[in-house]
N, C-alpha and C positions, 0 to 999 in steps of 0.2 A: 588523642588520635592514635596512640600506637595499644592502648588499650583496644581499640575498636578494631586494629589490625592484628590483634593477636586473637581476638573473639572470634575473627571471620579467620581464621586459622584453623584454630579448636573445631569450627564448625566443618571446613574441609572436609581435615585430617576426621569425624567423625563420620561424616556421607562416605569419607573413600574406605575406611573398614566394612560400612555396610553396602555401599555398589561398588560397582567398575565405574568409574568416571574421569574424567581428563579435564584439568584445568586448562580453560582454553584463553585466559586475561579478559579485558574487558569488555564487556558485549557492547558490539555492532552491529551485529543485526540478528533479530531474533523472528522467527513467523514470517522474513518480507520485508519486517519493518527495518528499517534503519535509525540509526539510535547513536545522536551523538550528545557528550554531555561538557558540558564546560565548568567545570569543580570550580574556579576563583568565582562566576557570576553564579553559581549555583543553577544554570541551565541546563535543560534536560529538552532536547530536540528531537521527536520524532515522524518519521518522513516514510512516505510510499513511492520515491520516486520512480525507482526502478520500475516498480511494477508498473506504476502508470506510464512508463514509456514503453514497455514491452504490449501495452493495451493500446497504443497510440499505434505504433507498428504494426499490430498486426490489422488493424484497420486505414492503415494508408494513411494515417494521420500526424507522421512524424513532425511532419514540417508546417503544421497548422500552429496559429498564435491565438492563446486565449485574449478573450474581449470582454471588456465588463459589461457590454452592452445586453438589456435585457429584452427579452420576447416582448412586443408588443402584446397589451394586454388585452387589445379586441382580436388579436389571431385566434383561428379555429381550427381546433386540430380534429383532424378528421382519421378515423379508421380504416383501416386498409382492408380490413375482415371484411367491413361492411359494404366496400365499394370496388365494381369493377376496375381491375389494375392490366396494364399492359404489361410484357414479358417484362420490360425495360425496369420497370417498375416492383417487378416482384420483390418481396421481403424475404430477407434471410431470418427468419425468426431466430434461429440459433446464432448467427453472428451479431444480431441488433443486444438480444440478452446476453453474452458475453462482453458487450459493449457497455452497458447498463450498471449493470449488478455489481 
């Protein structure tokens, strides 16, 4: 163990003669993700939560509860492109694929 912490030393101290960079200890969230790790079980946990509540919010969705329940599988889903829609009804196509994707 203190071999491997001397190796990730050397390594540092060799990135920081060639960049600028700041040791920032151990990563918690990298890209969004969030990253936690439990060294005695050897687990490695990584979660979107944030982001998916910041996706749930901006769609009015805070306070909704997921359900395992699934789509009935003779539902028909019908296109909105293809069929007269009332105002009430209009699609945001830009807030449905920011929902999506």
């Amino acid at each position: 163990m203190a071999a491997e912490k001397e190796d990730i030393g050397w390594i540092k101290n060799c990135l920081a003669r060639a960049f600028e960079m700041t040791d920032l200890g151990e990563l918690a969230v990298f890209l969004g993700l969030e990253i936690k790790r439990d060294r005695c079980q050897r687990v490695l946990t990584i979660s979107q939560n944030s982001y998916i509540d910041r996706i749930l919010h901006r769609h009015g969705m805070q306070d909704a509860c997921p359900s395992p329940t699934l789509l009935d599988y003779n539902t028909r889903l019908v296109s909105t492109t293809t069929h007269e829609t009332t105002e009430s009804q209009e699609v945001n196509l830009e807030l449905y694929q920011s929902a999506v994707r």
